[in-house]
N, C-alpha and C positions, 0 to 999 in steps of 0.2 A: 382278223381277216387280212387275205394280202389282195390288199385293191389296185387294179392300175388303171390310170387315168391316162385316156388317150383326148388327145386334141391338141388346135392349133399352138405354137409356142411364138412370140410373137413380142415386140416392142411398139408400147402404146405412146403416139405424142396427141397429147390433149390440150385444147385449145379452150379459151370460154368468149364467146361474143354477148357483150352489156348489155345487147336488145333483144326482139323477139323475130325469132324465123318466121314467124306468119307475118308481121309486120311488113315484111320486103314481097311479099309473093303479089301479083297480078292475078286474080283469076284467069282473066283473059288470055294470058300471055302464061298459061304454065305449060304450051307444048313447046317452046322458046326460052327455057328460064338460063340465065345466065348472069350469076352473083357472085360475090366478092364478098369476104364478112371479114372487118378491120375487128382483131381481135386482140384483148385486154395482154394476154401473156398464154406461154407455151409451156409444159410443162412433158417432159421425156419420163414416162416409166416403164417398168417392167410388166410385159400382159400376155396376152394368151388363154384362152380357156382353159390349156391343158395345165398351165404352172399357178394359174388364179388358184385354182381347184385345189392341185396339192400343196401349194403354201398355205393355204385355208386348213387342210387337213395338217400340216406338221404345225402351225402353232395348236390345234388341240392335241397334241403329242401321238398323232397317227404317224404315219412313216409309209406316206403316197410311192405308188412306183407310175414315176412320170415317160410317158411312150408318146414319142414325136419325133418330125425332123427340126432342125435348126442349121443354120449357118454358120460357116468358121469365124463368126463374130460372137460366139457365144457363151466364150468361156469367163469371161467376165459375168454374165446371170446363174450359168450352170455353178459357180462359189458362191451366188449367193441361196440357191437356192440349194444348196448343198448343205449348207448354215443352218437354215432350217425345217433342217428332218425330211429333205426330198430327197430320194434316190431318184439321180439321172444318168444312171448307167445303160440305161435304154433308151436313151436319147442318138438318133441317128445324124449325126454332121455330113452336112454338104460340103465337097472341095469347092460350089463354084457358086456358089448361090448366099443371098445374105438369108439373114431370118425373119422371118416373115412380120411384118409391120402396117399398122394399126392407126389410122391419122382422122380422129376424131374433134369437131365442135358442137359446144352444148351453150345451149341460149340463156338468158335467165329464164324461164320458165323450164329447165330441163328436159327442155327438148333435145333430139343432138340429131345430127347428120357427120357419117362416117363414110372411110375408103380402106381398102384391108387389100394390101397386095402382098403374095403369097409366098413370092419367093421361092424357100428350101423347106415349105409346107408341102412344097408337089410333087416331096420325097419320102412324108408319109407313107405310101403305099409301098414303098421295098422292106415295110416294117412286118415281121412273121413275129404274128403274138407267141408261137412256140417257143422260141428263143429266150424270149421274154420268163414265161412260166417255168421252164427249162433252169434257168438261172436265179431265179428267186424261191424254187422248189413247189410250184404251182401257182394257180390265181383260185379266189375265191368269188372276184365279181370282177367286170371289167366296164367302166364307163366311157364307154364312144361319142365323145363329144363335137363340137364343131370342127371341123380339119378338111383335107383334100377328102372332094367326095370318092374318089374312088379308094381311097384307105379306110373311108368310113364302111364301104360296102366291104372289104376283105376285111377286115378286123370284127364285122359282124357276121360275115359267112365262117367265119374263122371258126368266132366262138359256137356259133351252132354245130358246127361240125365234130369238135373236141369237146362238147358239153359242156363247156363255161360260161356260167350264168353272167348275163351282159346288160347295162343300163341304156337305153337309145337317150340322146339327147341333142337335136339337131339344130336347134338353137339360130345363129346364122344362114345355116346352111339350108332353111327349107326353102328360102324367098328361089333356089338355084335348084331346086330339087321336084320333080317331074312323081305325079301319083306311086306309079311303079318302085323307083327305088324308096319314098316314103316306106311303104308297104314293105317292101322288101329290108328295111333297117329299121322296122317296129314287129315285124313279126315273131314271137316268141320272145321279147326281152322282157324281165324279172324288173325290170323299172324304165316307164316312160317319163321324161321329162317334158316340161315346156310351161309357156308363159301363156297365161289366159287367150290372146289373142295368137299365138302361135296353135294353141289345144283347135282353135276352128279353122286356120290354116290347114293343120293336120288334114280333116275332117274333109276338108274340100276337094286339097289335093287329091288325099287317098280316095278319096269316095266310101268311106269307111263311116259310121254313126259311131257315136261316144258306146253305143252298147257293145259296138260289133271289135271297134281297138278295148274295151275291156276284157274283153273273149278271148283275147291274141296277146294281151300284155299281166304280166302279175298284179302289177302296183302302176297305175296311174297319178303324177305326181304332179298339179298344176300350180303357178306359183300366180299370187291376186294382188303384187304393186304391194301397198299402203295395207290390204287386208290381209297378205299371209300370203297362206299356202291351202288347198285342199290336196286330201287323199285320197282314192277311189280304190277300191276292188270289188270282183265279183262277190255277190253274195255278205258285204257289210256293209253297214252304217258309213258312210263321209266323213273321215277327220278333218276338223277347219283348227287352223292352229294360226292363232293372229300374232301381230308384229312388236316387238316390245317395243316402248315410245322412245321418238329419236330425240338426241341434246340438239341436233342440226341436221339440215340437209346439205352437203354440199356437192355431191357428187355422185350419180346414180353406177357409174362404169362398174363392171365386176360384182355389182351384188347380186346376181344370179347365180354367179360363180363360187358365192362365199358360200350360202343360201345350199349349193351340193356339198362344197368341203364339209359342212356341220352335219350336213344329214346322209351322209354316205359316213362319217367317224362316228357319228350317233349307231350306225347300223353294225360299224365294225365294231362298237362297243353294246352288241346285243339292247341296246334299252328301248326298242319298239319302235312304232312308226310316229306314234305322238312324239315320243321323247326326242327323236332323234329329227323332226321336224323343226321343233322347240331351240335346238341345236344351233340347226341353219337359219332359222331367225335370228337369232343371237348376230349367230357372226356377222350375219349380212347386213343386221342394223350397225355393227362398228363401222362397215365398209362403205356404208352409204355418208358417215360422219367425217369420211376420209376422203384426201383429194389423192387419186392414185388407186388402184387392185390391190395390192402389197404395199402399203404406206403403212398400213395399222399395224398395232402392240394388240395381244392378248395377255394381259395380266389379270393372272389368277382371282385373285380376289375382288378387280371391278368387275371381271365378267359373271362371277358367281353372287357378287349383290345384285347387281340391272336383272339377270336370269330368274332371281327370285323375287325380285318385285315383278316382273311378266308372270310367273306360270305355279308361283308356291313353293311352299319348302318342301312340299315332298317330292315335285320334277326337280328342285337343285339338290338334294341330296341323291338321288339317282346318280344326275347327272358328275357331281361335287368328286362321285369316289372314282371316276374313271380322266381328270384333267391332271395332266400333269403340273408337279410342282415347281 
């Protein structure tokens, strides 16, 4: 399958403070809040939903077609993710703008509080997925992920228009998104994504019931923390597919993001909606062990013992003949 992942492209600085965010808050005083958090250390990484995504997908040896703007500081990430089985030849550079950045603190209790300024993300929308399909000799699915809202809305009138089956994932972007374009960027997509408490976001926004976005969407794909993942479609049974056990927590950022690399390479590698969920559990339990989006190794053979002490030898033999060596 030729998949392209569209969303924001982006440099993530993370921060960690020793105490707890609830610790400092005043009930009284939260229409006045104004804090300071003395933090332990800083750490600069590589982020973005859109490049989370397909560095996720090229260490399982897919070969992502990454669609975003970024800034003429980028050529330093564009090598590295070059490195690792991304095609970013669709990546659109800004002359005047940097790329978009990511300034996040996470408490000891892994909570976090973040600012995401946008940059030469709100060039996005000069991006024509035709071009894109055009040069890679079609798309087989297109993932619309967090990014300038109004590129999310052309990249998904796009795909309905040209009949390119498209995955909604708005992730960030509902907390800034008003019913109507909701609706409008879940109607007809072949997979809906979101986080348990994003799935009733949805629902409010839209003014849509979990029955009525089933009727509109293929595959409803909700992700449970610590419990996994559920699957929904019209007319089956619920896939619940749990989380294989972690060696540590150190870091929650980008496991959402690993969590679709696995199960969008799971789908390009036909092995089902279990298997390919089983997948992005994998990845995204590395991710979660890891300080950084893109810090982690996929080696062949720890990922296929952990995989098979989770889900049995017959999901890692599925899974076993389609990883690269």
């Amino acid at each position: 399958m030729r998949i392209a992942v569209t969303g924001s492209i982006a440099t993530d600085h993370l921060m960690t403070f020793p105490g707890r965010f609830a610790d400092q808050l005043v009930a009284d005083q939260l229409h006045t809040v104004s804090l300071s958090f003395l933090v332990d250390n800083l750490d600069v990484r590589r982020g973005g939903v859109g490049p989370n995504i397909c560095f996720g997908m090229g260490q399982l040896g897919a070969h992502p077609i990454l669609v975003g703007a970024a800034g003429y500081d980028f050529d330093e990430y564009r090598a590295w993710l070059d490195r690792h089985g991304v095609d970013t030849s669709s990546v659109r550079i800004s002359e005047v703008l940097h790329t978009a950045r990511f300034v996040c603190t996470t408490d000891k209790d892994h909570n976090q509080i973040g600012s995401f300024y946008t940059g030469a993300m709100s060039e996005a929308r000069q991006i024509e997925l035709k071009a894109v399909a055009d040069r890679v000799g079609g798309l087989d699915l297109v993932l619309i992920g967090a990014d300038d809202p109004e590129a999310m809305l052309r990249h998904t009138e796009e795909c309905r228009t040209r009949g390119i089956p498209f995955a909604a994932d708005f992730s960030q972007q509902i907390a800034r998104m008003d019913g109507e374009n909701i609706r409008t960027l879940m109607d007809g997509a072949t997979y809906l994504f979101s986080n348990e408490y994003e799935k009733g976001l949805i629902e409010t926004k839209s003014g849509w019931t979990d029955e009525e976005i089933l009727a509109k969407v293929g595959t409803r794909v909700t992700t449970l923390g610590a419990q996994g993942v559920r699957i929904e479609r019209v007319g089956h049974e619920p896939i619940v597919v749990g989380c294989p056990e972690e060696n540590a927590k150190i870091d929650p950022t980008g496991v959402g993001d690993a969590f679709r690399a696995g199960f969008l390479t799971g789908l390009g590698w036909g092995v089902g909606l279990e298997r390919a969920a089983q997948v992005g559990c994998m990845l995204a339990t590395l991710v979660i062990e890891t300080l950084g989006t893109q810090e982690y190794t996929l080696a062949r053979a720890h990922f296929m013992e952990r995989f098979t002490k989770a889900y049995g030898d017959t999901a890692a033999a599925e899974v076993q003949a389609h990883l690269p060596h």
